[in-house]
Each structure stands twice: as structure tokens, then as C-alpha cells.
Legacy VTK file of the C-alpha trace (Angstrom):
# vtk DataFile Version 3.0
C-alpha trace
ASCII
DATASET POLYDATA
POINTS 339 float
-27.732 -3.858 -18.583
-25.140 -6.119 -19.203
-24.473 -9.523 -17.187
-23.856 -9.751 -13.339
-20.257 -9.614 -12.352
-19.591 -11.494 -8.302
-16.740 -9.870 -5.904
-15.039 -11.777 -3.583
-14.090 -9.252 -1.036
-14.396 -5.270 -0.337
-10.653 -3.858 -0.145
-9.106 -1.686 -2.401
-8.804 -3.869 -5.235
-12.297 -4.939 -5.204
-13.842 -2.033 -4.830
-11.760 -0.483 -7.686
-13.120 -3.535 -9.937
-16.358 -2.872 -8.733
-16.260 0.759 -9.698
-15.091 0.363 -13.484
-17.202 -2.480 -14.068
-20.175 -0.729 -12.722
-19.246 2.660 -14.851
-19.176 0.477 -17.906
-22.874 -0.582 -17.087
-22.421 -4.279 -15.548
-24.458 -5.764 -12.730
-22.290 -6.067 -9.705
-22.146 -8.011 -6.537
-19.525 -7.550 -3.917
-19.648 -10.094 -1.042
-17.672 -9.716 1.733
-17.078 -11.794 5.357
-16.335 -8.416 7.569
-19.456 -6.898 8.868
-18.939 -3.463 7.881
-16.229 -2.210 5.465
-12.942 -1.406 6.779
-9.261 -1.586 5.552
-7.480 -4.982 7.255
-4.800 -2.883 9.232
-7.269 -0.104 10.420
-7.521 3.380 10.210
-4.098 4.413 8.589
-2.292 6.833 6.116
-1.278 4.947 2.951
1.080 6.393 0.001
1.707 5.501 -3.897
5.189 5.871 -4.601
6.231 8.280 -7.406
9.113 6.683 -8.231
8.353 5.792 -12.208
8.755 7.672 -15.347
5.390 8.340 -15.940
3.136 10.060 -12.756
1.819 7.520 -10.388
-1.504 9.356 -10.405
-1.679 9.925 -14.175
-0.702 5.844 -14.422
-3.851 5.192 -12.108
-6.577 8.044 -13.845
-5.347 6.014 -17.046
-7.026 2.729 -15.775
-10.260 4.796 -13.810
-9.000 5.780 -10.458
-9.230 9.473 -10.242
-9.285 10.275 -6.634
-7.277 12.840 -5.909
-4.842 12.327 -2.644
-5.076 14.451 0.718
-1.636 15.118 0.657
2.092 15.274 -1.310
5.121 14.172 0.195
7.784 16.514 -1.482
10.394 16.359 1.513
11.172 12.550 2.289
13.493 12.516 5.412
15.716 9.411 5.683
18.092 8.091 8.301
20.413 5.075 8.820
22.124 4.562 12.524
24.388 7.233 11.883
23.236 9.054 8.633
20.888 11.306 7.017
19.302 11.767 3.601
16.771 14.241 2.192
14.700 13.374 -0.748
13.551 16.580 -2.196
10.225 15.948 -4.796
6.765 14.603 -5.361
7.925 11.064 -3.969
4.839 9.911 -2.824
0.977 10.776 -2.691
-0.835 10.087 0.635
-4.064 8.717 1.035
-6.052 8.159 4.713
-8.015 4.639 4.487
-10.510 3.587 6.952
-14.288 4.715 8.074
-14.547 8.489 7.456
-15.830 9.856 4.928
-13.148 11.522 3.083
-11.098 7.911 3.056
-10.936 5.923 -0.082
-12.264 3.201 1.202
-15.718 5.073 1.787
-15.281 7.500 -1.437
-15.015 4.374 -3.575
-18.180 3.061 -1.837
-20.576 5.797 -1.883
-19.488 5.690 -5.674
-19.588 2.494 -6.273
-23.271 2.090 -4.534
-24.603 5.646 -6.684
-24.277 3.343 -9.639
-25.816 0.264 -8.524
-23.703 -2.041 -7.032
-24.712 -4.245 -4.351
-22.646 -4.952 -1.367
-23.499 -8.175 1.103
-21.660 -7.942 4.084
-20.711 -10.792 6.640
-20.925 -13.129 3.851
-18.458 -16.290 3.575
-18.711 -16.987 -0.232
-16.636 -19.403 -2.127
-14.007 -17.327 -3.879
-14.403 -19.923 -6.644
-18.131 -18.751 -7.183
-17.118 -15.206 -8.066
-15.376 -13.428 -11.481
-12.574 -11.610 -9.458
-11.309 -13.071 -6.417
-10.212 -9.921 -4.121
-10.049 -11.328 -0.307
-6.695 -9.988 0.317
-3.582 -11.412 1.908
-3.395 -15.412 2.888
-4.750 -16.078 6.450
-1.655 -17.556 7.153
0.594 -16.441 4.557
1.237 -12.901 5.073
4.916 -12.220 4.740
5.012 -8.652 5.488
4.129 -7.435 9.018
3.633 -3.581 10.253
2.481 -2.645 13.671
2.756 0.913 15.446
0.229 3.752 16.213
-1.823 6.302 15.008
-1.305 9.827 16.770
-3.358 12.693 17.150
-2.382 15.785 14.509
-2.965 18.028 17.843
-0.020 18.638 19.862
2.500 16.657 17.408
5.061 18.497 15.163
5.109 16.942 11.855
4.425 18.651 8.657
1.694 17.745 6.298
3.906 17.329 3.553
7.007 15.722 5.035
7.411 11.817 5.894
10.178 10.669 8.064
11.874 7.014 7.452
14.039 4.990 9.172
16.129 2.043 8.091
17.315 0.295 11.538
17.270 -3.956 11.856
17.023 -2.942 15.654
13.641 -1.209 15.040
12.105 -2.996 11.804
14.049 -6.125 11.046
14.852 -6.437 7.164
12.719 -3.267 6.578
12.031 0.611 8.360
10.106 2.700 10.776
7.891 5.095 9.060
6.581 8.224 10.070
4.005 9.640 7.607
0.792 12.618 8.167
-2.435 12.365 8.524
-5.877 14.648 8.237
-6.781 14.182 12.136
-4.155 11.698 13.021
-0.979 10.717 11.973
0.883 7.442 11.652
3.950 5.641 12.832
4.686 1.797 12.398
7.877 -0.390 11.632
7.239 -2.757 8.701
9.305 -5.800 8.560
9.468 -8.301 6.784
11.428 -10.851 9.076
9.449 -10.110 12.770
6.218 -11.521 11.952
5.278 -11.493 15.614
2.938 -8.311 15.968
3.502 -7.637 19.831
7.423 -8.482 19.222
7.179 -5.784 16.179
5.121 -3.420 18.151
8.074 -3.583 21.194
10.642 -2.231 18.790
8.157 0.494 17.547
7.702 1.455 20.722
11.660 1.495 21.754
12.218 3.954 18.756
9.945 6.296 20.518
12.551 7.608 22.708
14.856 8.578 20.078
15.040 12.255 19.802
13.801 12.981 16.231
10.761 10.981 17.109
10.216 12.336 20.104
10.318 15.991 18.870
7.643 15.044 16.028
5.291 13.094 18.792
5.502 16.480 20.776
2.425 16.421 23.360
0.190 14.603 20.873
-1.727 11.547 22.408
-2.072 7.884 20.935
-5.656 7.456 19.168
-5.351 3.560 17.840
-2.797 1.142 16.893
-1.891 -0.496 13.311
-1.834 -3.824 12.578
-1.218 -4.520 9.339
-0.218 -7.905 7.529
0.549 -7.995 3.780
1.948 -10.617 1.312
3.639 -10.586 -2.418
4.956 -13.450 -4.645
7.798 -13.441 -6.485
5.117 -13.792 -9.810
1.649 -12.729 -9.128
1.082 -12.824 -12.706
1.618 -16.709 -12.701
-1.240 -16.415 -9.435
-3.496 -13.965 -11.550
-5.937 -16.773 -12.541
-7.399 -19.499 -10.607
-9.855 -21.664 -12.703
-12.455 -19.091 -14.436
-11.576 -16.450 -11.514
-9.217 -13.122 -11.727
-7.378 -12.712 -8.544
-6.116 -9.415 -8.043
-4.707 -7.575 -4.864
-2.769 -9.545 -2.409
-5.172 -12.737 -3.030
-2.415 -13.093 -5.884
0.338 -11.459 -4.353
-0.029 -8.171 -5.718
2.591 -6.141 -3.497
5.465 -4.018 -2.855
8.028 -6.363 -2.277
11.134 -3.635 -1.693
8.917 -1.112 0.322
5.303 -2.807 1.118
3.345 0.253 -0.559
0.745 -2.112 -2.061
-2.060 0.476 -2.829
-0.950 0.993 -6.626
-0.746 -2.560 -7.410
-4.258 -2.904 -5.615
-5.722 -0.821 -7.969
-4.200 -2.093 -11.067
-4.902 -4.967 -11.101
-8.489 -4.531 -9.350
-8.489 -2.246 -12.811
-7.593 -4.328 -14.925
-9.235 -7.186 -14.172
-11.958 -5.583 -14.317
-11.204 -4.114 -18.052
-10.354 -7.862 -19.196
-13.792 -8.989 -18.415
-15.228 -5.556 -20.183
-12.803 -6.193 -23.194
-12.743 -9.749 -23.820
-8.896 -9.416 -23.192
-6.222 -11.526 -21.333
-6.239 -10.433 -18.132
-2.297 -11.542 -18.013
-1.099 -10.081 -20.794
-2.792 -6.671 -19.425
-0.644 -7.142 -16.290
2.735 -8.144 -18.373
2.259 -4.463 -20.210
1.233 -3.143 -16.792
4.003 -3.792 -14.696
6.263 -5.603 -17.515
9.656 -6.778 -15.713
8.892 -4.777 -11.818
8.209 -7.804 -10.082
11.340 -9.404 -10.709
13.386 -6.826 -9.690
11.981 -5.695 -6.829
12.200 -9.199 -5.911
15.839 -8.938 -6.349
16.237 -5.997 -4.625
14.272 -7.471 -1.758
16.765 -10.118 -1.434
19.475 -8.000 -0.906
17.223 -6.029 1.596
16.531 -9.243 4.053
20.243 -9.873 3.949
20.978 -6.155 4.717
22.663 -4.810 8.018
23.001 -1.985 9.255
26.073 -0.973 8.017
24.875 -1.716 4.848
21.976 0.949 5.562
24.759 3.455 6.825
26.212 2.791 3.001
23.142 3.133 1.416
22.076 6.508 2.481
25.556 7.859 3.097
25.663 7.133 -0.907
23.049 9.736 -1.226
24.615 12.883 -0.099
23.034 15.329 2.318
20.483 16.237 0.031
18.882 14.819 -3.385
16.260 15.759 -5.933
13.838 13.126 -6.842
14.360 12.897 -10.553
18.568 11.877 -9.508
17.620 9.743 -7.419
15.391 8.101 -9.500
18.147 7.791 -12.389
20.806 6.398 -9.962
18.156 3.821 -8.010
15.918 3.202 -11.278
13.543 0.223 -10.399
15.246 -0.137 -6.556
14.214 3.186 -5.332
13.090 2.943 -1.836
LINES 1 340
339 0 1 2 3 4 5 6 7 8 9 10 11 12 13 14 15 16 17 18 19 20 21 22 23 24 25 26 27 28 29 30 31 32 33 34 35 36 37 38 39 40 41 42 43 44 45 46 47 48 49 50 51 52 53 54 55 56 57 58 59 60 61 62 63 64 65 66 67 68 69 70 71 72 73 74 75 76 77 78 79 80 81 82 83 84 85 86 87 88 89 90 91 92 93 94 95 96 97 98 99 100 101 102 103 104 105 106 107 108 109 110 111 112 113 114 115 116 117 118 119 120 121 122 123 124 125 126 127 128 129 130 131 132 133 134 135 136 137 138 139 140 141 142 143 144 145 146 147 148 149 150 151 152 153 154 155 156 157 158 159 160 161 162 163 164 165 166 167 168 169 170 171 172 173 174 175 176 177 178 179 180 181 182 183 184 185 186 187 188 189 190 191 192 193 194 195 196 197 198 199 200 201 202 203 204 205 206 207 208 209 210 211 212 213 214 215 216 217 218 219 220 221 222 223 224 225 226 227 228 229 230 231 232 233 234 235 236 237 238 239 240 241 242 243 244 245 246 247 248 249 250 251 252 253 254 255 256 257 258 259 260 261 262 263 264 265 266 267 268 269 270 271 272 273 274 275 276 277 278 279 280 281 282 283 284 285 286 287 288 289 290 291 292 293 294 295 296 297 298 299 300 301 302 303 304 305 306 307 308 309 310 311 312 313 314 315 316 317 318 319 320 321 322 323 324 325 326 327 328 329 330 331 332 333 334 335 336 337 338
């Protein structure tokens, strides 16, 4: 058995560390300060975008992470004020996180515990005493907000492979409302990145719910819990990525979506990779640098041009795209900016 490895923290990048140290026959510890495990924002559907050359799930079974997801979006449904787009293609792979069993969360547990791994819940432990620091976003430093509900998969009207967006300052300020499926529920939430007021956020959720494309998806569904969900990226997590003898991976280094806030591929990277630099010997940098070589930067850009955005310049944006586009176009005319 080879040497003890400490956690900081439970989330998706943690755990993922956890599981391909522990395959690779190292002691681990996971600590973490919640009581029970349980994803920050609450039960939710969360998506990888497919958006790169290479598949995002054959990118994550290269670095260990082979759970398959519940569902694939191949009809992406976007809308400005006054237009329409439809992305046809694989464009994202859905995931449900939270306390049932068939979650990620719990899958990566129940796998992570079959080979040994310790867990020690409602523990405050000095990040600085572990290997891999994975407590998630700053306290205060969050810069990403999303708030909305979850809605019961009874009585609604929305198709298990379909995801509505919409790109409206009115509704999510320098960001979108998203409507994506669920297994029992499904889930609807602006994320902004300018209201960082949840109740404020929530309000313009909830004024989008009259809207008639909404309303016809929400059919005679009922409300079953509400999303609160707070993220944060740098500009350069990789210049974050070490912090005295520690890897920090996740959000604890910034580790995020910065055009579109899908954070759950960068969560596993570079929970993966972290935990293959301690296995290897390597740099756990220069893994991330081939990982994700220039992507930060220019979603960073792209962001930029996002915050500033109005909505005329949404109107543009999807007008651009025609009626109707296949994946692999859009991909070639967005590249890197794809939203």
C-alpha cells in the first residue's frame, strides 16, 4: 500500500482525485466541513459541453472518469428577444448531481469507499494540511451566480433530450436562462454573472416564467426545490494550481467555465490530474498546460465581450446562426467561443 494521500473537500473534483488515487493503490483521506455529501447548489442537472474536437466523454475516460451520462442533448434550442436558433448534435451530456443514488456525486462515492477510502465528514481541516486542496468556490469570491427551480418531470412537457436556452440581460444579466431535463425532476435557473444577489436573480427567473415557451414546457408540473448555485473562475487557474506543497484543483483554483459556467469537465480534470501528478512524479502544471493548453485565455476573452453584451448584440448573435445548424458548423464557425 502506498503512502496516505489527505483531501480537502468532497465535490466533484475531490472525489474524482480520490477515485484515481485510490485505483492506483494509495491510502486516501477525504475530509470535508458539510455533514453529509451533497453538491453546493443542490439537487440539479449538470452538462459537459461537446464542443471540442475530440469527445468530451472520451477526453474524460482518458484521465479515469468513465461514468456514463443519463442523458444526450442532441437538439439545443436557443433564443434571443426576438430570435431563434436550433443546434442540431451531441452538444452536451447531462448528468443529475445530488443525494440519489444514480447521481455522480453518490456513484463516485460508493466507488470511491469499495476501494478504501475514508471519508470524515463535518471536519474543518486546514487546506494547507492536505495534498490536493478541493473546497470549491471562495466564500466570498464567487463570481458566477445561478438561482431558479427544480420541477417535477410529471405534468411538464420537455423532452429528455432537448435543452432550451435563453440569452436575455432582462432575465440573466451578462449570461442566460437555462432549461435542461432531468430523471425525476427537471431544472430551470438564470446564471449571471453580473446579479450576484440570489433573491434579485431568482425575481428575474421567476418573471421569465410567464413567457409562453416556458410556460408550455412547465405545463401542470409542480416546483420540487430551488437552485442556488455560486461558482468562480480566474482568468489563470494554472498560475492558482499550487499553493505551497498543495494541488488545488476545482474552483479552489478557479477551475471554471468562464463563457458558459459548465464547470463539471474542468472539475474532473484537474481533480484527475492532480491526482496523476502525485502518482507520476509529474508537474502537475505542465499536465494542465497540455490539458487545456490556450482555453482559458480565450474564453476569458470571449467572456469579456459577453459582460459587455446587450441584447441586441444577442439578437446578432443568434440571428447569425440561421434557423437551424449542425453541431460540427457551428463548432468550425464559433471554434473555442461556442456557447
Amino acid at each position: 500500500m502506498r503512502r496516505l494521500v489527505k483531501i480537502a473537500g468532497a465535490g466533484l473534483s475531490g472525489l474524482t482525485a480520490a477515485l484515481v488515487l485510490a485505483r492506483h493503490g494509495y491510502q486516501v483521506e477525504v475530509r470535508e466541513r458539510k455533514s453529509r455529501l451533497l453538491p453546493s447548489s443542490g439537487p440539479h442537472t449538470e452538462g459537459i459541453r461537446n464542443y471540442k474536437t475530440i469527445d468530451a466523454l472520451d477526453e474524460l475516460a482518458e484521465v479515469g472518469f468513465d461514468i456514463r451520462p443519463f442523458s444526450t442533448i442532441n437538439t439545443t434550442i436557443r433564443r434571443s428577444p426576438r430570435f431563434m436558433n436550433v443546434l442540431r448534435g451531441p452538444a452536451h451530456y447531462l448528468f443529475m448531481r445530488g443525494t440519489d443514488e444514480q447521481t455522480v456525486d453518490q456513484v463516485l462515492f460508493h466507488r470511491t469507499k469499495e476501494l478504501g477510502v475514508h471519508f470524515r465528514f463535518g471536519v474543518e481541516s486546514d487546506p494547507m494540511d492536505c495534498d490536493i486542496i478541493a473546497t470549491g468556490p471562495p466564500k466570498d469570491g464567487f463570481n458566477i451566480l445561478g438561482a431558479g427551480y427544480t420541477f417535477s418531470a410529471e405534468g411538464g412537457h420537455l423532452d429528455m433530450h432537448t435543452a432550451h436556452a435563453l440569452f436575455d440581460n432582462e432575465v440573466a444579466p451578462a449570461g442566460y436562462l437555462v432549461v435542461t431535463p432531468g430523471l425525476r425532476f427537471h431544472s430551470i435557473y438564470s446564471v449571471s454573472w453580473k446579479d450576484f444577489q440570489y433573491e434579485r436573480l431568482l425575481a428575474r427567473t421567476e418573471s421569465a416564467l410567464q413567457i409562453p415557451w416556458i410556460r408550455q414546457i412547465l405545463g401542470r408540473s409542480r416546483w420540487t426545490g430551488k437552485i442556488l448555485g455560486r461558482a468562480y473562475f480566474a482568468r489563470d487557474p494554472i498560475s492558482h494550481a499550487v499553493r505551497g506543497d498543495a494541488l488545488v484543483v476545482g474552483e479552489a483554483a478557479g477551475f471554471q467555465d468562464a463563457v458558459a459556467g459548465f464547470g463539471f469537465r474542468h472539475a474532473v480534470l484537474s481533480g484527475a490530474l492532480a491526482a496523476l501528478a502525485i502518482i507520476g512524479g509529474k508537474d502537475y502544471r505542465e499536465l494542465l498546460r497540455a490539458a487545456f493548453g490556450n482555453e482559458f485565455e480565450q474564453a476569458y476573452r470571449f467572456r469579456q465581450w459577453l459582460d459587455s453584451a446587450t441584447n441586441d448584440d444577442y439578437d446578432s448573435m443568434i440571428n447569425s446562426l440561421g434557423l437551424e445548424i449542425a453541431l460540427r458548423e457551428y463548432i468550425q464557425r464559433r471554434g473555442p467561443r461556442a456557447l
